[in-house]
C-alpha positions as CSV (number, residue, x, y, z in Angstrom):
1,X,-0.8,-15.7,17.8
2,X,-0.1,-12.9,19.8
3,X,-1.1,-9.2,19.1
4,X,-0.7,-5.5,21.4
5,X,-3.2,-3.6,19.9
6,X,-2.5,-0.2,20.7
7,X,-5.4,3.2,19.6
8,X,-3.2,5.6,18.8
9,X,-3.1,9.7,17.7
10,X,-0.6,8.8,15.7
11,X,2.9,5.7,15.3
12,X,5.4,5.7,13.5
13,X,8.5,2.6,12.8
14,X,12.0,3.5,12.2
15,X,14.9,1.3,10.6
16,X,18.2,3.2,11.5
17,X,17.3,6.8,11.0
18,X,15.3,6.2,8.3
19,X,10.8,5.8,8.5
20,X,9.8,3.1,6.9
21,X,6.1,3.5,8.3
22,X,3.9,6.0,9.9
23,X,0.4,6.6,10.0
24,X,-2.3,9.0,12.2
25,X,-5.5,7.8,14.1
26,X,-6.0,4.1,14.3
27,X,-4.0,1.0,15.4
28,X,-0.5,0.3,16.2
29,X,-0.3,-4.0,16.1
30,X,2.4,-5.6,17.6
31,X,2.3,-9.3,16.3
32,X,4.1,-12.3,17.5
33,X,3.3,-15.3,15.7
34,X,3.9,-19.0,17.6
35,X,5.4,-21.8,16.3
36,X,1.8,-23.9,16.1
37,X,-0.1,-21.1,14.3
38,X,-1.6,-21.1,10.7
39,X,-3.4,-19.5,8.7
40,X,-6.8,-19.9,10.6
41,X,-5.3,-18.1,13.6
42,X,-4.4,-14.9,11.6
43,X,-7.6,-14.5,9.5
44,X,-9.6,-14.9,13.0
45,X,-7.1,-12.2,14.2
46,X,-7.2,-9.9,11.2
47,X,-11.0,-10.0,11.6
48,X,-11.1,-9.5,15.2
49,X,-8.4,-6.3,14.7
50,X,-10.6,-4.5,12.3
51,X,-13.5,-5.3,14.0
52,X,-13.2,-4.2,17.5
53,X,-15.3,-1.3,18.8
54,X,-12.1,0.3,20.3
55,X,-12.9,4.2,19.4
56,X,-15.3,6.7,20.4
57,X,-18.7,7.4,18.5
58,X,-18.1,10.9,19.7
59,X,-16.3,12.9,22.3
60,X,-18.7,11.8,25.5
61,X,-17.5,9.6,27.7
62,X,-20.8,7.3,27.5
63,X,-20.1,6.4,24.1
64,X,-16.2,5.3,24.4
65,X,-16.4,1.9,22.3
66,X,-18.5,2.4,19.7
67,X,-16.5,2.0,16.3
68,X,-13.9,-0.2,14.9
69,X,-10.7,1.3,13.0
70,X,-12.6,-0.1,9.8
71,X,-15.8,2.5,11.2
72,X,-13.6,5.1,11.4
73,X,-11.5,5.2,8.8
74,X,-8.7,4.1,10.3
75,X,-5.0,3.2,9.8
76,X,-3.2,0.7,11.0
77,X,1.1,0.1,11.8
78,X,1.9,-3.4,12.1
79,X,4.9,-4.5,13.6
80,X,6.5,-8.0,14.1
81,X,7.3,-9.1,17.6
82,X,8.7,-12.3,18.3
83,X,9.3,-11.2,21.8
84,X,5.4,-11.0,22.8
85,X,6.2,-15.1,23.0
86,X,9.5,-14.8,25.3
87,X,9.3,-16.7,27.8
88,X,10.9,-15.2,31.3
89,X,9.4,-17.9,33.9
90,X,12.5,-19.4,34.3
91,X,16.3,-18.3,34.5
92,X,17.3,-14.7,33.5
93,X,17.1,-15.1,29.7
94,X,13.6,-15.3,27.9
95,X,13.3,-18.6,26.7
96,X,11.7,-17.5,23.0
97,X,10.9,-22.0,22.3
98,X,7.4,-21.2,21.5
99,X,8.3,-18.6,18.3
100,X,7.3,-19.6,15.0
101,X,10.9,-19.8,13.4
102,X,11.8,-16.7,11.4
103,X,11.0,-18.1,7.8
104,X,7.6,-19.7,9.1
105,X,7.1,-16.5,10.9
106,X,7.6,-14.3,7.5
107,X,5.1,-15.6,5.7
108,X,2.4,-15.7,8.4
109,X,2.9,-11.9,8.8
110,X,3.4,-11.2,5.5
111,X,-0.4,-13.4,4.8
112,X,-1.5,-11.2,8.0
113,X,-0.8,-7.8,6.6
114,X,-2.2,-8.9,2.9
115,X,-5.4,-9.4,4.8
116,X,-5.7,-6.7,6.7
117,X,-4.8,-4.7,3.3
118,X,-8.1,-6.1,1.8
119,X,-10.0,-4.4,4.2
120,X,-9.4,-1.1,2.1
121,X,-7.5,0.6,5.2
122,X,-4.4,2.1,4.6
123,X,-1.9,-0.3,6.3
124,X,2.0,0.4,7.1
125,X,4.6,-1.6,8.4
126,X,7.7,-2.5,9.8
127,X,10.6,-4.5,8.3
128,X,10.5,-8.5,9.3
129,X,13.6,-9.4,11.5
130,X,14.8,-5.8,11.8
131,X,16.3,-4.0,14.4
132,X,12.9,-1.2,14.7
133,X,12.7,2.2,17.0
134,X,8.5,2.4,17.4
135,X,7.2,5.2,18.4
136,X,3.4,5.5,19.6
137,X,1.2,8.2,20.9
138,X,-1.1,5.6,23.0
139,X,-4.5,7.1,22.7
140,X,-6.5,6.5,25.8
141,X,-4.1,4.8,26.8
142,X,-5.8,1.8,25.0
143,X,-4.0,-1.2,24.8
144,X,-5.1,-4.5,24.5
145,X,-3.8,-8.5,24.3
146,X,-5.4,-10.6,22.1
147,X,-4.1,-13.6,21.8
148,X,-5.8,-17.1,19.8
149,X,-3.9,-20.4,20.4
150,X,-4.2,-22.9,17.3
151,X,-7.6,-24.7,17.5
């Protein structure tokens, strides 16, 4: 499993001209979920995404990484991304081989948001398989690959 985690001011996700989800200070995820991946993989990531010290205690520079999204009251945008396992070592395509197919995919996103839900955040998101427009005010910038190969 694959995710950009990006602090933000503010993202939002757009399906034709319509917002389907926006939120203000906090995370924007970009998740790509591989084809070995389970369940174990995404409630390590979940964790690890709520609990990174990723924003400021205050406005000094000496204290930059001192609370999680969870500390702060975050909210967090997640957004699937089966590109993040494209492939472009070889040829001129990306080779996209290691992507959990779309239906397997689906329901490890759908588990991965429902947890990240129980954390009492608010939590908005994209729409699976969609063609999105994402727009993100990078705060920072901070962004971030965290990636956890199945054990």
């Amino acid at each position: 499993m694959r995710v950009i985690i990006q602090r933000v001011k503010s993202s939002q996700v757009q399906v034709g001209n319509v917002v389907i989800g926006k939120i203000g200070k906090g995370l924007n995820l970009l998740v790509g979920i591989a084809n070995t991946d389970t369940e174990t993989e995404l409630n390590w990531m979940a964790r690890k995404c709520l609990d990174l010290r990723l924003f400021p205690g205050d406005e000094s520079i000496a204290d930059r990484w001192e609370k999680s999204v969870q500390e702060i009251g975050g909210e967090l945008l997640v957004v699937s991304q089966f590109t993040l396992y494209g492939d472009c070592r070889k040829g001129r395509r990306p080779s996209f081989s290691q992507s959990a197919a779309p239906d397997v995919a689906q329901q490890l996103y759908d588990k991965f948001v429902e947890t990240l839900r129980q954390s009492g955040l608010r939590v908005e998101t994209g729409q699976f398989g969609a063609m999105m427009q994402v727009s993100i005010e990078n705060d920072g910038p901070v962004t971030l690959l965290l990636e956890r190969e199945h054990d």
